[in-house]
N, C-alpha and C positions, 0 to 999 in steps of 0.2 A: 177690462170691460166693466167690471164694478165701480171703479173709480171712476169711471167714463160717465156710470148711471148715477151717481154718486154726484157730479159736476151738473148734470142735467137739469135736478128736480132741486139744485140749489141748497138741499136741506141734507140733515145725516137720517138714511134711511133704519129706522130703528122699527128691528121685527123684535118680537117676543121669544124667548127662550119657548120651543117647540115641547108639546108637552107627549102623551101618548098617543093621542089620537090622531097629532100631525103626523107622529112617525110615523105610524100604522096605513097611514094614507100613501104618505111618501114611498113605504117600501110595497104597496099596493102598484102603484105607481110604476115603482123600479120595476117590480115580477111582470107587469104588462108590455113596458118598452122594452124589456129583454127580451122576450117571446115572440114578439112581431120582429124586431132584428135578426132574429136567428130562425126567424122562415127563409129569409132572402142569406144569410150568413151564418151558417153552421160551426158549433164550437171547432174550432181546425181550422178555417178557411183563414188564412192568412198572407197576406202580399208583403213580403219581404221590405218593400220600398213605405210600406206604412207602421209606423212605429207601433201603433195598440190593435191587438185582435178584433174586429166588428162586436164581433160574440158579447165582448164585456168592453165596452165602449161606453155603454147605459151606466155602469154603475161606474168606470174610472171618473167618468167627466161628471156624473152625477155627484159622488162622494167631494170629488176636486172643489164642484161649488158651492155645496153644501159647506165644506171645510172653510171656502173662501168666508160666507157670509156668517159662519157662524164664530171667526175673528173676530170680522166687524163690529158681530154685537156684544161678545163676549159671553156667548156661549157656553164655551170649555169651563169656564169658571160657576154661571150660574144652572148650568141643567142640574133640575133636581137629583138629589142620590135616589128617590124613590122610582123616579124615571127609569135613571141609569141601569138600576139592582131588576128591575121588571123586563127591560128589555136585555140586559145578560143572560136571564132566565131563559128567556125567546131563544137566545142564539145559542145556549147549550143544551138546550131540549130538540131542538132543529138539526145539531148536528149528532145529536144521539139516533137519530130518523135518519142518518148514513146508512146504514145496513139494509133497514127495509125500502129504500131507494134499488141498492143494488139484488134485492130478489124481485122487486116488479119489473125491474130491466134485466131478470134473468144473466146479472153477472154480465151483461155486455153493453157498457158505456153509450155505446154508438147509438143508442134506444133513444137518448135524452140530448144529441146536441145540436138538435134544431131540425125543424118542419111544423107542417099547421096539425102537429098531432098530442095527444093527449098529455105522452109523457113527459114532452119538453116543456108541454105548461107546466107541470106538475113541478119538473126541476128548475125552472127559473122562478117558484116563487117560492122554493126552498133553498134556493140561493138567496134571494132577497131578502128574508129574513133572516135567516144567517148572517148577511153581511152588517145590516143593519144593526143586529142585537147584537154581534160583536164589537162591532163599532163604538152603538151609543154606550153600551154595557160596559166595554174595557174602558171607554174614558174615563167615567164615573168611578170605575173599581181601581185603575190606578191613582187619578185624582184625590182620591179619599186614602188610599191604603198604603201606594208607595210610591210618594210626590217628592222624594229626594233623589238625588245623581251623583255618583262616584264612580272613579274610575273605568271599570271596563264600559259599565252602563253609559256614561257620558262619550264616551269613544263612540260603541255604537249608536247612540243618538245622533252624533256630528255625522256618521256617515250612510242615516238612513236613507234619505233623501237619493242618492247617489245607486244604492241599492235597489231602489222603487225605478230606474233609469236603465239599471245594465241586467239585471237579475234576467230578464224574458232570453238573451240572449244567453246565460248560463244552461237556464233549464234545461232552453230548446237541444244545448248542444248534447248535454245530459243524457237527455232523451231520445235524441238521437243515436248516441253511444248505446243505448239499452235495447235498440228495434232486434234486433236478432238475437238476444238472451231470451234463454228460454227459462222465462220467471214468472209467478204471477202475476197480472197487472197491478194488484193491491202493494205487493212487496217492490215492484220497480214502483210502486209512487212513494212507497217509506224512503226509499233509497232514494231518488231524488231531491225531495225535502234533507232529509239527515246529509245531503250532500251538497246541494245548493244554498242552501243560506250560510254555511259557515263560509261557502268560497267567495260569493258575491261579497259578504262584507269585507274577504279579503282582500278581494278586489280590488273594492272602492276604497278599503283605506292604505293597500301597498300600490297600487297602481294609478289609477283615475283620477282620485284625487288629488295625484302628485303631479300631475300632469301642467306643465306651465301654463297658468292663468287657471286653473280649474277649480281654485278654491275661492276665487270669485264669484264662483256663480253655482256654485256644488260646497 
């Protein structure tokens, strides 16, 4: 569709490398379209026949285009470090305001994942900024800090993409295996994490990727 807009207007559409105030907009932005989709589409509501959960749809397809056009312009390469280092701050200050998220929702999730009520605002736009500061933040930090690739690192680079593709279908199974343990919710989400990313990349790089024709396009 870029290249489609791109063909249109004849010229190379050249945006400015986004500074803090774009972002701050942008993720202003994301916290609101998240929140009005998940009145009508509650974190969980999911149709097996559609690839991405409604719930975080705003920020897949958001992030996807933002990533798209900030290729384009070269982005990656010129966002300020000062930028970068400001909005890391955002996203680790944000996710430190974990905790006192889960004593306003009194320890029960289900407070926060969609209706026209206070707390879901509250939680989609500390997602947003989350997502965002980690985002713009970790590019910058590893841009600047550790922009070299060897070995393991390069393996899982080749098979991140592929992992962004199968992982939802790990989780869910995951998680599914965990509905009748009787565990904390906090400790079945450690244990999911510590258990899903190492398998998914195993996945993708002993299975899916092996797959004839799959390194094509994967």
């Amino acid at each position: 569709m870029w290249r489609l807009v791109q063909k249109s207007v004849k010229t190379e559409m050249n945006l400015k490398v986004p500074g803090n105030k774009t972002i701050f907009f942008l993720t202003m932005l994301l916290a609101v379209v998240t929140f009005v989709v998940r009145i009508w589409y509650p974190i969980g509501w999911w149709d097996p026949l559609k690839l991405v959960e409604p719930a975080y749809l705003p920020q897949f397809a958001g992030l996807f285009v933002i990533g798209v056009i900030a290729y384009r312009n070269n982005w990656f390469l010129e966002l300020p470090t000062s930028v970068g280092i400001t909005w890391l701050r955002i996203g680790i200050i944000t996710s430190l305001l974990f905790p006192l998220l889960y004593v306003v929702g009194e320890g029960k999730f289900s407070s926060f994942i969609g209706g026209f009520y206070w707390k879901p605002f509250v939680f989609a736009f500390w997602e947003a900024f989350l997502c965002y500061g980690m985002c713009f933040g970790l590019l910058v930090l590893f841009r600047e800090k550790f922009n070299s690739q060897e070995g393991l690192g390069k393996a899982l680079s080749s098979d991140v993409y592929t992992v962004y593709l199968i992982h939802i279908t790990i989780v869910v199974s995951i998680q599914y295996m965990l509905i009748d343990v009787s565990l904390h919710p906090l400790l079945k989400v450690i244990f999911v994490i510590l258990a899903a990313v190492p398998l998914s990349f195993l996945a993708s790089h002993y299975v899916v990727r092996r797959l004839p024709l799959a390194r094509k396009v994967l």
